[in-house]
C-alpha positions in Angstrom: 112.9 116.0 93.9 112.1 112.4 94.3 114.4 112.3 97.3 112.8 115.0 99.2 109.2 112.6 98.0 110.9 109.3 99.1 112.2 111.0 102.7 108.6 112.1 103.2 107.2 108.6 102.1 109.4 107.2 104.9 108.0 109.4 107.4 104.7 108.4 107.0 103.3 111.3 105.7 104.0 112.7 102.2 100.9 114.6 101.7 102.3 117.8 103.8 105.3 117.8 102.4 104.1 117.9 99.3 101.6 120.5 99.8 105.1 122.6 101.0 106.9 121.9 97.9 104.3 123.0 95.5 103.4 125.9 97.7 107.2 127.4 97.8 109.0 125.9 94.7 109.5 128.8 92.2 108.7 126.3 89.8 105.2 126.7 90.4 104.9 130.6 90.7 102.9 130.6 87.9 99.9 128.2 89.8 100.8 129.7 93.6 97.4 131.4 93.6 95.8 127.9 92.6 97.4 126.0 94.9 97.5 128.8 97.5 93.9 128.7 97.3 93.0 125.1 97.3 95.4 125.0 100.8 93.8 127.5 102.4 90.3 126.6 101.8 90.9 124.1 104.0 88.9 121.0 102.5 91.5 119.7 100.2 94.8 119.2 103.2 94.3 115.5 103.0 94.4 114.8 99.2 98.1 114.6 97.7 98.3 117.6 95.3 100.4 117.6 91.9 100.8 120.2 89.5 101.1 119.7 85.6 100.8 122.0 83.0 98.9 124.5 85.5 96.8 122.4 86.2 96.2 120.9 90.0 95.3 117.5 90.5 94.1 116.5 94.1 94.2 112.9 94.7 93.0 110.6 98.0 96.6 108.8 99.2 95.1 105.5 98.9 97.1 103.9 96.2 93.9 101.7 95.0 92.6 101.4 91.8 89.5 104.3 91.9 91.1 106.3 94.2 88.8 109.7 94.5 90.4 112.5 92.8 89.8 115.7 90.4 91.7 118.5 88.7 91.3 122.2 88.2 92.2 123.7 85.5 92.7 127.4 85.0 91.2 128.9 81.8 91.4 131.9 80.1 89.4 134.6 81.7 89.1 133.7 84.7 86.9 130.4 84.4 88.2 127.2 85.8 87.7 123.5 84.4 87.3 120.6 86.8 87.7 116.7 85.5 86.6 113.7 87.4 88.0 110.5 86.0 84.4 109.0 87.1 82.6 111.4 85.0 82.1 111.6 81.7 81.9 115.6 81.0 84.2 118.1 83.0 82.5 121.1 84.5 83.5 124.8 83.7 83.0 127.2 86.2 83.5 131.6 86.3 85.4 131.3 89.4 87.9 129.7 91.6 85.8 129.7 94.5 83.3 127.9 92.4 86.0 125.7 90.9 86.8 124.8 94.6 83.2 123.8 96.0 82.7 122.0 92.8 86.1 119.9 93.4 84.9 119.2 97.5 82.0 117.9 96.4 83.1 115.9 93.8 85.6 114.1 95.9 82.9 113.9 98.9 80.5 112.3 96.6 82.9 110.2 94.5 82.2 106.9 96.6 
């Protein structure tokens, strides 16, 4: 996989090509709604997604120290937990639409 990562580097754009990847690869058909979801909502198409261990890490591209980012981790029944590296406590919501405003915000505010 790191030649399909490096060919996309090259281009100029990894970021879409990575959302592709994580959004076909059977791989990940465990975290497809996850990172179905985060795609489709629409806020998150700039931030380079990863995937490890269920849980989806959305990251600016900017390869500076501080770079905003925050992950979502599924939980059992249905809750989701979201960690910002900035913050000290992660947040634990009921819902993946609630996971997902929480993560936009978090990564709109994290200046």
């Amino acid at each position: 996989m790191s030649g399909r990562l490096a060919r996309a580097h090259e281009s100029g754009d990894p970021v879409p090509a990575q959302w592709s990847w994580l959004r076909t690869a059977e791989e990940f058909s465990e975290e497809r709604l996850l990172v179905e979801a985060a795609y489709a909502d629409g806020r998150f198409g700039h931030f380079f997604p990863t995937l490890s261990h269920g849980t989806l890490r959305l990251r600016s591209v900017h390869r500076q120290q501080g770079a905003k980012e925050v992950s979502i981790t599924p939980l059992s029944g249905g809750s989701y937990r979201l960690e910002n590296p900035r913050l000290l406590n992660p947040t634990v919501v009921d819902s993946l639409g609630e996971a997902l405003s929480v993560a936009s915000e978090a990564l709109a505010s994290d200046e």
